[in-house]
N, C-alpha and C positions, 0 to 999 in steps of 0.2 A: 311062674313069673314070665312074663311076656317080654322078648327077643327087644333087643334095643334096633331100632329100627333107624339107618345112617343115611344121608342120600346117596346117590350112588356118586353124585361127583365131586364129594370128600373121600370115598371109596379109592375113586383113580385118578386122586390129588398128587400131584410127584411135587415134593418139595425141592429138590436140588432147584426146582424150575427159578423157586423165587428169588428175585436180587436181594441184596444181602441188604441195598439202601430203603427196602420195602420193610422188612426186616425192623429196621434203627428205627424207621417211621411209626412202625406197629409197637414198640417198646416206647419211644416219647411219647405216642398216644395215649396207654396204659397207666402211664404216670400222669399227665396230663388230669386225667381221668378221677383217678386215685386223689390228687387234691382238690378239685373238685367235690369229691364225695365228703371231703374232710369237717369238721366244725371249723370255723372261723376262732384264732387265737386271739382272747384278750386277758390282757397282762392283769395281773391286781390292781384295781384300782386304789386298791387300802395305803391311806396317807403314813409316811414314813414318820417311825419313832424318835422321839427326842433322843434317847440312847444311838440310834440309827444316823441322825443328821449328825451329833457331836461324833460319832466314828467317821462317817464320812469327810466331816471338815478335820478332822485330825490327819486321816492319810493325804486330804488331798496337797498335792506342790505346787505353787504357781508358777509360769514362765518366769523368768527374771523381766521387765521392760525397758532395762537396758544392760549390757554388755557390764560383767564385775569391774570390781575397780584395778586398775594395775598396780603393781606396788609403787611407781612412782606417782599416781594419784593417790594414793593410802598415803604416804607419807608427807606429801607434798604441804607445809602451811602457807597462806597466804600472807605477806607482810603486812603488819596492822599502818595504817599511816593516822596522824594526827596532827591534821590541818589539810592545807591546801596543797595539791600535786603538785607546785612550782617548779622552779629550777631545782632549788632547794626545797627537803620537806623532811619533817620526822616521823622516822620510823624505829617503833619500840625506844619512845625515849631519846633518840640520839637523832641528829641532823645527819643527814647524807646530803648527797650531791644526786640528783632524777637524771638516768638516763633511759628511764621506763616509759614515760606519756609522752604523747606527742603532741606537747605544748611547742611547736614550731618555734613561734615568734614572743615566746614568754611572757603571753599575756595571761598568764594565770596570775594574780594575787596583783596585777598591773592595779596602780589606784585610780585613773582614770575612768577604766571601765569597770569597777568594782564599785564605783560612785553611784555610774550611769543606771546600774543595777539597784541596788538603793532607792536613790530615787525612784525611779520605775515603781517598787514595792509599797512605795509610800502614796504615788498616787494610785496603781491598780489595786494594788493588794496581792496577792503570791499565784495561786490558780488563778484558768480563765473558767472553770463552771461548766465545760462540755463541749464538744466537737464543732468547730469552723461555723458549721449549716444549724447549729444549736443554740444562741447565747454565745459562743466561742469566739468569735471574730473582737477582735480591739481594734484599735485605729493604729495601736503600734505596730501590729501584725501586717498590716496592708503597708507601711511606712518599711517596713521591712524587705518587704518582697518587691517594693519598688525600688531601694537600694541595690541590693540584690541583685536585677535586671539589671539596673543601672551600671552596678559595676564590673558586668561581666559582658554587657555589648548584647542583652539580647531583648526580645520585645517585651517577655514578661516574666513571672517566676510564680512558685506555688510553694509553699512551707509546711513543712509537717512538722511532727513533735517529739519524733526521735531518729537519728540518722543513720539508724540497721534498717526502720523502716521505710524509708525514701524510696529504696530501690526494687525495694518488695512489694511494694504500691504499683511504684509508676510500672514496672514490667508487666504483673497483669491486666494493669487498665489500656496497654495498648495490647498486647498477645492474646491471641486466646487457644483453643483447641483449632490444630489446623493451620495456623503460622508458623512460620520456622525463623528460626533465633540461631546462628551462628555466635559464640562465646568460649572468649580464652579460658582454658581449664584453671586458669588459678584468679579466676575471681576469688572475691571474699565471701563470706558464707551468708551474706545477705543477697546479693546478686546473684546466688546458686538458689537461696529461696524463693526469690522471684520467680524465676527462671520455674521451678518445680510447679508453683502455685497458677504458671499462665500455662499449665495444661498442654506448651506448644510442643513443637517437634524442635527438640533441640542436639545441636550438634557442636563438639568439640576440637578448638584446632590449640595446639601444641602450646606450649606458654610465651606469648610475645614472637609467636615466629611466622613471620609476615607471608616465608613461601607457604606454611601448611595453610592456613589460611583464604590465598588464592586460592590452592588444592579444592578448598571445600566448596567455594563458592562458584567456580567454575565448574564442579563436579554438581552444584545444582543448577547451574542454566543448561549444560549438556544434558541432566536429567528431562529438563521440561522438556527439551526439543523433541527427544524420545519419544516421550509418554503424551505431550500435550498436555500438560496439567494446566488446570486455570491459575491464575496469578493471585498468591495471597500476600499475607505482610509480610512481609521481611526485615529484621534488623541484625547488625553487629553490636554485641555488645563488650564491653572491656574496660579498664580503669585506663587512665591517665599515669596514674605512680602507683604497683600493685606492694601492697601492706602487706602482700605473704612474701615477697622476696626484695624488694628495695627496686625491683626494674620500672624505668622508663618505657613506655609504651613508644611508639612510632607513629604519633600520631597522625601526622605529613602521610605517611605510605597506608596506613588504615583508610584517610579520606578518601585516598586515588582511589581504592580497590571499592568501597562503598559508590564512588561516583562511576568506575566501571561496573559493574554488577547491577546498578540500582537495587543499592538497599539503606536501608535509617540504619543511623548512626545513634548507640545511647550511651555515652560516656560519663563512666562514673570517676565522678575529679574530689575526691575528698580529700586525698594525699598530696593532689598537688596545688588545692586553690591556697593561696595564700605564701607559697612555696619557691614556685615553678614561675617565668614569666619575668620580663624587666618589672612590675608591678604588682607582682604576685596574683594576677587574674588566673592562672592556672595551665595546664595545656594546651589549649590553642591559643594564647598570649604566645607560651613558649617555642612552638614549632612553627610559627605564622600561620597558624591555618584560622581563616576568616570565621565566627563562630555562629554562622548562618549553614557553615559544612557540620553542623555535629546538631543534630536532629534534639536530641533533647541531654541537658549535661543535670548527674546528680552530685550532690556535695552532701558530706555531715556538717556539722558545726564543730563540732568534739575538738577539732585537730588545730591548725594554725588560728580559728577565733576564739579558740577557746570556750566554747557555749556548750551547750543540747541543742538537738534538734536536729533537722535535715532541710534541703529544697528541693527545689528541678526545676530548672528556668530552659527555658528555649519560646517556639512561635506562641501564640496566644492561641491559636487552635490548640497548639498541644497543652496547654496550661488551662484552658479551661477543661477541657476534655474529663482531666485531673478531676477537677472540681466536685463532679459526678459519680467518677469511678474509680480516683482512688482510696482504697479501704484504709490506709492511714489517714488520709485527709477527711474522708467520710464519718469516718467511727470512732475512731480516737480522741481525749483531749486535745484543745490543740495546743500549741507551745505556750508555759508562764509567760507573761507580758514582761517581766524583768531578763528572760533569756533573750526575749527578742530586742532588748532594748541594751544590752551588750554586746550583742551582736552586732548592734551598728554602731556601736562608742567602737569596737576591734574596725571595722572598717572605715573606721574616722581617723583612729590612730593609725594604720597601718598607711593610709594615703598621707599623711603628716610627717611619715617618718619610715619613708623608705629605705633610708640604711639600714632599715632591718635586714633587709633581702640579702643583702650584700654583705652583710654581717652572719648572716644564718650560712653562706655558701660556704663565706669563710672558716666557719666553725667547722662545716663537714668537711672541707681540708684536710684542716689539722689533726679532727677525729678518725678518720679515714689513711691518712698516712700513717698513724699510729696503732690502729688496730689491725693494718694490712702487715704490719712487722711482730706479731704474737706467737711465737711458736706454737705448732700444734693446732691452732686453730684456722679457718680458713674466713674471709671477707665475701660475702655475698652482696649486690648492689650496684647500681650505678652510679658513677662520681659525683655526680648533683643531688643524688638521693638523703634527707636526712635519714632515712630508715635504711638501717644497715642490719645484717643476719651475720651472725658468728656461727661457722657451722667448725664441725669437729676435721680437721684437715683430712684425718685417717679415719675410714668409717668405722663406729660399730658392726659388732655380729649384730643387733639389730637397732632396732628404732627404740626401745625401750632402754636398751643401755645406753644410748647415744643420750635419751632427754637426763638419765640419772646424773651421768656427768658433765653435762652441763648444766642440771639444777646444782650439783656439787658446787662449783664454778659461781654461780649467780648467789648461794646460800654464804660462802666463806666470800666474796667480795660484799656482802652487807658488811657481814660480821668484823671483818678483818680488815675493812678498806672505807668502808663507810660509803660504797655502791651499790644506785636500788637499779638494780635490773631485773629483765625479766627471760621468762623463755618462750618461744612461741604453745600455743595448744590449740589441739584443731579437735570439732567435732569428728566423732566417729563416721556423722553421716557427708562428711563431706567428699566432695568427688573427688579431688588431689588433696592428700598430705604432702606438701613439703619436707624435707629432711628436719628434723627436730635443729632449731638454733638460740642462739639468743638475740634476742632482737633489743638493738641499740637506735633509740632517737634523740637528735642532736636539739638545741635548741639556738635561737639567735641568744636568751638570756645568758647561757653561757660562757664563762671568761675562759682565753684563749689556756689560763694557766691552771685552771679545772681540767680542762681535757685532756693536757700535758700529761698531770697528775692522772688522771684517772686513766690512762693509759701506762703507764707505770707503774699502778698497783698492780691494773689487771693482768697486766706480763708477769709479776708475781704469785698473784694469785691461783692463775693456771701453770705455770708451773709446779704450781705445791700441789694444785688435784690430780693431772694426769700423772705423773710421774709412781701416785700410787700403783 
């Protein structure tokens, strides 16, 4: 056998010579190599046995698609009512006394506007058939939204068909991606949808607190200076009377800071139209602020008229604009012809018969002075507010024990007292929870010697729960 024959300069090859990262190079290459050389893997094609798919779907678990239920939602039943929400109304049988809706001005079960309604039904008929731009338009509907305008001072108004969605509308038909939206963290969970749906850059200032506020807005003009950004939209948004805590807004000191900064103003007034105001026009009735300073104002119907529905009235640019682009007003029914024709019998009454106002202030008084004397519980609110919050004086170890006794509280004041109250409940998705309370709305329908009474159970009442 013939001599293996080597070159000579693998012969006087010195290895130490080579770096070690030659080395790591010639072993990745190897591999490299090595898959390369491989067959290409393909999996079975062979379709999965019936036996195979019922094992499969037996092991598999889905996510939950929302959060379990707590045990104070397990537990929790709703009170059946049978009739109408009034002052008075029956629940499970027995009459109570409502301090649950915010029937403001107690035009619920009113026979005036209960007629208005009626009739309405007899000439339209109950539905309008489809969306505004559809078949959907009545003549009462434009009779509406020219009331409307009219009685809140501004050039024109737009109506929608439910009053969560008003503000979930109008926010994204002016914001979009790339606007920035300044908003009090305790909007309500429609103004928070809004707000999600227009895509913008949104920022948070502290609840009704007029310095964080300034903070934010002046931390965006020093921004621009900085950076030179081009100029996009900008609005403040915020309620007028916020329905998660009973507070008054400032409205006066919002305008200045809006007319300093240059930015739109969107005020959502559902708590306080009909309320608020020598006339019940709403928040800028009641701060004097001219309502040509508040860019575009949203209202439900739900609260002091008594109805369904929503609007948004302010300039005629901004209401037509609507017209187009907002998806409640676009895509949805629009309001029964009988809703809108109650709507303006409660604004026919309500200008006929202004002691209501003054009769409603009076009520949260008397209710106010009496539920501020409760042991153990604390009064959340502003003194003008009908919407008042009972929160627990002494906190809960948490938030869950905090709502159990105060459903306690709200469950033995049915039972025991012949009180419909309720307790606040906030989506999980929402940005602020408030402290769990019970939230009390007062009404003008009310007699001074109801609320006497119903303050003198409920000091009873709590009593008998806490003390457990």
């Amino acid at each position: 056998m013939s001599a293996l024959i080597v070159p000579e300069f693998l012969l006087n090859f010195d290895v130490s010579s080579v770096s070690k990262h030659v080395w790591v190079e010639l072993v990745l290459l190897l591999v490299v190599l090595y898959f390369l050389s491989q067959r290409s893997y393909k999996p079975d094609q062979r379709p999965l046995s019936h036996q195979e798919i019922d094992q499969l779907c037996e092991e598999w678990v889905p996510d939950p698609l929302t959060p379990p239920l707590t045990k104070f939602q397990k537990e929790y039943k709703a009170p059946v009512l049978s009739g109408a929400a009034g002052v008075k109304t029956t629940v499970n049988g027995k009459e109570v006394l409502n301090l649950a809706s915010t029937n403001f001005l107690g035009f619920v079960g009113n026979p005036q506007i209960a007629d208005a309604g009626a009739a309405a039904i007899r000439k339209y008929g109950v539905g309008s058939c489809g969306p505004r731009g559809f078949y959907g338009t009545i003549d009462i509907h434009m009779d509406l939204e020219e009331k409307l305008a009219r009685f809140l001072g501004t050039a024109d108004s737009i109506l929608y068909s439910y009053g969560l969605a008003t503000a979930s509308s109008t926010i994204p038909a002016f914001c979009k991606r790339g606007d920035l939206i300044i908003a009090d963290e305790g909007c309500h969970w429609g103004i928070q949808n809004g707000l999600t749906l227009s895509r913008s850059t949104v920022k948070y200032f502290k609840h009704n607190d007029m310095d964080d506020l300034e903070r934010l807005l002046k931390g965006v003009i020093e921004e621009d200076r900085r950076h030179k950004k081009v100029l996009n939209r900008r609005f403040i948004v915020a309620e007028g009377l916020y329905q998660s805590t009973g507070r008054v807004a400032p409205l006066r000191k919002i305008v200045e800071l809006r007319d300093k900064y240059f930015f739109r103003l969107l005020l959502d007034d559902s708590m306080a139209l009909g309320v608020l105001g020598a006339t019940g026009r709403g928040s800028p009735e009641h701060w004097g602020v001219p309502v040509s300073k508040v860019d575009m104002i949203c209202c439900a119907l739900g609260n002091a008229f008594a109805s369904v529905g929503g609007f948004c009235a302010g300039s005629l640019q901004a209401v037509d604009h609507q017209r187009l682009s907002g998806l409640g007003y676009c895509f949805s029914a629009s309001l029964p012809p009988f809703l809108a024709a109650t709507t303006i019998s409660s604004i026919d009454y309500l200008e006929s018969h202004r002691d209501l106002l003054s009769k409603l202030q009076r009520n949260i008084g008397i209710l106010r002075n009496g539920l501020a004397s409760i042991p153990g519980l604390f009064l959340e609110g502003d003194p003008i507010s009908p919407v008042m919050h009972l929160q627990l004086a002494t906190p809960a170890a948490s938030d869950d024990e905090e709502r159990e006794k105060l459903q306690a509280i709200v469950a033995r004041a049915l039972d025991k007292a012949s009180l419909l109250l309720t307790t606040t409940k906030h989506s999980a998705i929402e940005r602020r929870r408030f402290r769990p309370s019970i939230r009390i709305a007062v009404s003008a329908g009310h007699e001074e010697k109801e609320l006497v009474n119903a303050v003198a159970q409920l000091k009873k009442v709590t009593a008998a729960v806490l003390k457990k």
